[in-house]
N, C-alpha and C positions, 0 to 999 in steps of 0.2 A: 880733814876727817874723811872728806868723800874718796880723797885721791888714795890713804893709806889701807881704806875699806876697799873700794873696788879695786886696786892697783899696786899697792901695795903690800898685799899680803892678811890685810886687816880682816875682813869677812872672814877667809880660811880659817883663822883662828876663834872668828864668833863662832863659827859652824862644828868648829872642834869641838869646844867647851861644850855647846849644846848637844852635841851627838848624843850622846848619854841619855838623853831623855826623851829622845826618839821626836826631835824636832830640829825642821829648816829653820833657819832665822833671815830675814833680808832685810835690808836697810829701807825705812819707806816712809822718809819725814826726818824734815831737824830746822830747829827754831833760831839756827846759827845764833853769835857771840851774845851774850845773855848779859845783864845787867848786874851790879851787884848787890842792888836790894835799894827796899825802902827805908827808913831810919825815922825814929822819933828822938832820936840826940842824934848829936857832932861826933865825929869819927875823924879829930885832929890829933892822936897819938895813940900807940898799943894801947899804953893805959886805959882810953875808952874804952876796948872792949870787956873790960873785967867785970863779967856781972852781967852781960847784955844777952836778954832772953829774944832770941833769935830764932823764924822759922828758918829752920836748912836739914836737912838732911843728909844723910850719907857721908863721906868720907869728907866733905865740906862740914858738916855738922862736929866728926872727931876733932877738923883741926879750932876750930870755933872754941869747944870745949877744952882742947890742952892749951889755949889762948885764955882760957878764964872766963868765956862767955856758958850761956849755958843752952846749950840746941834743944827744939822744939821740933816734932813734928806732928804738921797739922797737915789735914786734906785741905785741897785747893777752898771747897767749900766754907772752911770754917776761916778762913786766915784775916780777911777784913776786918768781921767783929774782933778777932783776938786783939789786932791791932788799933782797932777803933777805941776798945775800953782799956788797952793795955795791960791785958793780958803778955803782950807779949812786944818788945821795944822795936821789934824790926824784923821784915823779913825778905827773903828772894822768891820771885816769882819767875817769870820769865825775860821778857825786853817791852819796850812801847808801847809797843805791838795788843800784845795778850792783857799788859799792868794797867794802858787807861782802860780797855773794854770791864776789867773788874775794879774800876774807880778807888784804885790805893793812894792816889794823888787825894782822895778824901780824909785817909786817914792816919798819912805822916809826910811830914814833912821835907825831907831829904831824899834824896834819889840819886845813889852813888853808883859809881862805874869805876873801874871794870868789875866783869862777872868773874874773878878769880878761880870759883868754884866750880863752874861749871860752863865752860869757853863755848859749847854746842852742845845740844841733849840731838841724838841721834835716835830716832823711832822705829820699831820692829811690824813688822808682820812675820809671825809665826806659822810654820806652816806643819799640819802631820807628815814626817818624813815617810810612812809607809800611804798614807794618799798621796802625797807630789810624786813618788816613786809610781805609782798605778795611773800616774794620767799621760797621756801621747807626750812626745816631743814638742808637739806648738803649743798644746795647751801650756806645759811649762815657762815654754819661751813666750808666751802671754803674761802669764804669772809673772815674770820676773822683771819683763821691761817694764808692766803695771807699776809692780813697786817703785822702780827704777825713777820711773817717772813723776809719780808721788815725791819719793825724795826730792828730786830737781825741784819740780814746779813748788813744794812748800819753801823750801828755803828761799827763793825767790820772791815768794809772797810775804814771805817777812821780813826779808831784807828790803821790800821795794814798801812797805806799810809800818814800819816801824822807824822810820827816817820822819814818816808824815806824821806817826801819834807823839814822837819825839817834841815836834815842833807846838803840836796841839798843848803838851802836858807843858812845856816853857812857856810858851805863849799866851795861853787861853786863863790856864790854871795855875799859871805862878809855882809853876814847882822849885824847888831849889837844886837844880842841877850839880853836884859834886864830883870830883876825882878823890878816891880814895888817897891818904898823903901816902908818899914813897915810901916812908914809915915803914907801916903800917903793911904796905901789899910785900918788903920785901920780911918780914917777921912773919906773914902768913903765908910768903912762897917757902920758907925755911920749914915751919912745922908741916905744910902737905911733904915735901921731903923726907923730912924725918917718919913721917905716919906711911908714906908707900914705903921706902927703906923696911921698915917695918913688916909692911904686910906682903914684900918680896920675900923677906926671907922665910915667910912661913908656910906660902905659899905658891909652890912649882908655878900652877899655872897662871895667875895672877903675874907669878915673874917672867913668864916665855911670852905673855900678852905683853906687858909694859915694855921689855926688852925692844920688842919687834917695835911699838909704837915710837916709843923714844927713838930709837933709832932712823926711823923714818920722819921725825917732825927735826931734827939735827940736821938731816942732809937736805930736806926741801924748806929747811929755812935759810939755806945757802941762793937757794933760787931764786924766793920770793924775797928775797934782801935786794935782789938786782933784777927784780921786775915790779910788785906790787907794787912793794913798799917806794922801790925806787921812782917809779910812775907817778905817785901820789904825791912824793918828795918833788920829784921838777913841778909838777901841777901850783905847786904854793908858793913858787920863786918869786 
């Protein structure tokens, strides 16, 4: 995300969209690869989800729903009791990280991965485009490495503390660590398909953002196929 943002062309086109409303946007925070939720049932065929009131939101929540489940949205605040009294069967929050400090290992049982829905949330600071325009050259170049740097150091803080609360929520509190079955994630990569497909065509920019993105996650997954991944693959020989 950081590399298509800064380097890729990604930001120019946050900054597009936003122009219109007479606001900067800069990247300044992201909670990297996110979990796929809590669960108070088994998540061992599509079938489970038919029926399953689930907090999610957003274009995660449409495919949820043409899945047969039925999305909720709740503020962070309320989502515990939802799930404690069952209100509601399951929900995504964030990673380790953020899920043991609001104690959801208290009130379901399962804890599936991956975060299909939501691979990094990526955080803004907003700025008035006609104030950042009014202030000197360093001040801006303060402004922006500020954020700049916000970005870096949070995802670092939650990649280097969410490995540790991992271990606390196995460990400590017996949670039931899950992979979602293949199923399952490749029926729910078909309908985000079909629901972006959808709201390509109906929408230019929506489609000139996704274009550029897709395009740039296809050519640096040719890289990290023979670096990351490949690094991590001799690691476990």
């Amino acid at each position: 995300m950081n590399a298509w943002l800064y380097s890729g062309g990604g930001l120019d086109l946050w900054r597009e969209v936003y122009a219109p409303f007479g606001v900067l946007p800069f990247p300044c925070g992201n909670t990297g690869v996110q979990m796929g939720g809590w669960f108070n049932r088994e998540i061992n065929s599509v079938a489970d989800l038919q029926g399953l009131r689930m907090r999610i939101p957003g274009l995660g929540g449409e495919v949820l729903q043409r899945a047969g489940g039925a999305p909720v949205t709740l503020p962070g605040s309320e989502i515990f009791t939802a799930l404690q009294t069952g209100s509601i069967d399951a929900t995504e929050w964030i990673g380790p990280y953020n899920d043991l400090a609001f104690g959801l290992y208290k009130a379901a049982k399962y804890y599936y991965y991956p975060g299909w829905h939501e691979p990094g949330s990526t955080l803004e600071c907003i700025v008035s485009r006609k104030a950042f325009d009014s202030l000197p050259a360093d001040l801006q170049e303060i402004l922006r490495v500020c954020c700049a740097a916000v970005n870096d150091t949070m995802l670092a803080e939650f990649n280097a503390r969410s490995y540790e609360a991992l271990a606390a929520l196995v460990k400590e509190h017996k949670v039931d660590l899950r992979p979602f079955p293949d199923e399952v994630l490749r029926f729910l990569r078909d309908l985000s398909r079909q629901i972006v497909e959808e709201t390509v065509a109906g929408d230019p920019q929506f489609a000139k953002v996704y274009a550029s993105a897709s395009k740039f996650q296809a050519g640096i997954a040719n890289w990290t196929r023979i670096s990351d991944q490949a690094y991590y693959a001799a690691r476990t020989l």
